[in-house]
N, C-alpha and C positions, 0 to 999 in steps of 0.2 A: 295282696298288695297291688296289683294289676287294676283289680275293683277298684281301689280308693284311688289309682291315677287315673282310673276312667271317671271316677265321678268328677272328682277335682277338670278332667277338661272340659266334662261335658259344662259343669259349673260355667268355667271359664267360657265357655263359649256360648250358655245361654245369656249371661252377662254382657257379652261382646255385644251380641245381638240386639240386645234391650237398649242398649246406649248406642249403636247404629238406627236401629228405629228409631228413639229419641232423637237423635242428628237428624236423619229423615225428614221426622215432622217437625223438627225445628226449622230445616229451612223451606221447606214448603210454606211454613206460616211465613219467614220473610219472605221468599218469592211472593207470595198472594199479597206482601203489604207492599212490594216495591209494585207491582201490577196494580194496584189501587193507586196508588201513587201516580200514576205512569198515566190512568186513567182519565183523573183531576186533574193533574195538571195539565193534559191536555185540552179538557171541557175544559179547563178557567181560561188557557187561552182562544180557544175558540171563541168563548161568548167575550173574552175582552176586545177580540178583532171584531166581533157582530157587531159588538157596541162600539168601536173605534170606525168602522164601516158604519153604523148607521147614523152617528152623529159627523161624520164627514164627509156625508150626501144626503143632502135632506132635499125632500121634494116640496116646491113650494106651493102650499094650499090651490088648490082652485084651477091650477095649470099645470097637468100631467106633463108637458113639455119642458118646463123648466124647475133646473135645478141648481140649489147653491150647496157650495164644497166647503171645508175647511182649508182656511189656509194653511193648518201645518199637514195637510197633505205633501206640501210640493217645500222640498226644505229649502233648493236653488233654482231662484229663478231669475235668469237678465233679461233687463229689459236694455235689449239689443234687435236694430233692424234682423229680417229677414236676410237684407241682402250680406249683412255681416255674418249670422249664420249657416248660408251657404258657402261663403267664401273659408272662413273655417274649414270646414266637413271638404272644401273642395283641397286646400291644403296651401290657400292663400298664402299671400305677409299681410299681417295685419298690423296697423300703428295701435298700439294700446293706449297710446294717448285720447283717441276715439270712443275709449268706453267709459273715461271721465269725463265727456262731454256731452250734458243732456239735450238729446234730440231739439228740444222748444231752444233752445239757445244756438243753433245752426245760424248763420247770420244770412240777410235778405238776398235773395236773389237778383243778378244786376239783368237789365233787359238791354236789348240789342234787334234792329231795326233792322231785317234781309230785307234784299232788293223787292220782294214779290209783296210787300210790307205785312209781312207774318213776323211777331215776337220771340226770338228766341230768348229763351230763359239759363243765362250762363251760374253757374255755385261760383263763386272767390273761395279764393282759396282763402283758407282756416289757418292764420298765424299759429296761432294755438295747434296746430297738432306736429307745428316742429321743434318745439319746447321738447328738453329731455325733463324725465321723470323725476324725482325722490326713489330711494326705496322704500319706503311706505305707500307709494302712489303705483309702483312697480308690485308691487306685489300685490295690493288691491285691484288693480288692470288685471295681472296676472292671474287670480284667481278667478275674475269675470271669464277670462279666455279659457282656463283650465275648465270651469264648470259648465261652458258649451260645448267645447271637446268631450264630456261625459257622458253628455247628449246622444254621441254619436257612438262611441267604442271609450270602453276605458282603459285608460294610461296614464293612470293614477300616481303608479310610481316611477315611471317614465318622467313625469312633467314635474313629479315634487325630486330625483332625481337631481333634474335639470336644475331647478331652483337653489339645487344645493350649493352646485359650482357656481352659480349667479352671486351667491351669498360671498362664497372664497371672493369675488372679486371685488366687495366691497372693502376689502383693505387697502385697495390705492386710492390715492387721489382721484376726486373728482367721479364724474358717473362711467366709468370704464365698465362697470357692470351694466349698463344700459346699453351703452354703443355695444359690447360682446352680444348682448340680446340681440339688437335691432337688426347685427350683420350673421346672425346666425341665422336668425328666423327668414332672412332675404336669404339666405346659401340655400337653406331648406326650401323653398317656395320654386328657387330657380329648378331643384332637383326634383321636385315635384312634376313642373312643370315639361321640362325640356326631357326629360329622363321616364317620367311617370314612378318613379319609386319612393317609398316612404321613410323620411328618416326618422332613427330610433334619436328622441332627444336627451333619453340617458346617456349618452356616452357623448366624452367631450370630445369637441375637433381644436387640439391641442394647436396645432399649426394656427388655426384662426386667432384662437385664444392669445397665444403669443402675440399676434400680428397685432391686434386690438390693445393689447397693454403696452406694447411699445410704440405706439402710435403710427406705424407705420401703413394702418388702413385712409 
């Protein structure tokens, strides 16, 4: 009797064995097919970048110096002076109304005659940039401003955030969501300035926000 429960385990456990082997080489063969996988799909994306790289710098015939890109390399780009994007990055105020006003439409400069008879060349002021906004024009400014800020550091959800509560104020009357912009972005620029520190424009300055809806700025 002993015998026949020794056979019966050894059975059983040559059995056991066979179907762990079998499990074994069964996932071996999936491992080896996820590893080919793993493989290809990295080759297909490399040669897709070789090929998205070489058709997005092409060297032009004849003159190893020059070269042309693809446009959709560059997804945002403003065309915004220098000196506005330093003043940005520097943690300026900036009028947004500025960034709907194409450079060639700047109006002429008036001249003005010093005693030593040298021209000085004076700008007039720009009626246009004391016009308040739309929010359509506001948020198109906005996003010019936003994506030279990108430029620099990102505060992606810092700045969209901000836009949030800009949004909340479009339920009163009249551009109250503008003026809360224009006297936040000025608090900010003074703290910049006089303080050297950066404010986070997520978080709202509830005091101001009030002062600006009840019109008491």
């Amino acid at each position: 009797m002993n015998d026949n429960i020794s056979k019966n385990t050894i059975r059983e456990l040559s059995a056991n064995v066979e179907s762990l082997t079998e499990t074994v080489k069964s996932q071996g063969e999936i491992l080896k097919t996820v590893v080919d996988l793993q493989k290809n799909t990295a080759g297909s994306a490399l040669s897709c970048y070789q090929s998205q790289t070489s058709s997005s710098i092409i060297e032009t015939q004849g003159n190893s110096n020059s070269m042309k890109v693809s446009a959709g390399m560059f997804s945002h780009i403003q065309t915004v002076s220098q000196t506005q994007r330093q003043n940005i990055k520097e943690g300026k105020y900036i009028n947004l109304v500025s960034f709907l006003i194409s450079a060639h439409e700047n109006q002429s400069d008036n001249q003005q005659r010093e005693a030593d008879g040298s021209i000085l060349l004076l700008k007039p002021k720009d009626h246009r940039l004391q016009r308040d906004l739309s929010i359509h024009e506001y948020i198109e400014a906005l996003n010019i401003f936003k994506n030279i800020v990108y430029e620099f550091e990102d505060r992606r959800v810092e700045l969209d955030m901000f836009l949030q509560d800009i949004e909340m104020a479009t339920k009163f009357k009249g551009n109250i969501f503008y003026e809360y912009h224009m006297a936040f972005a000025k608090k900010v620029a003074a703290i910049k300035l006089t303080k050297g520190l950066t404010v986070d424009w997520s978080i709202s300055d509830e005091k101001l926000y009030s002062s600006v809806c009840l019109g008491e700025l």
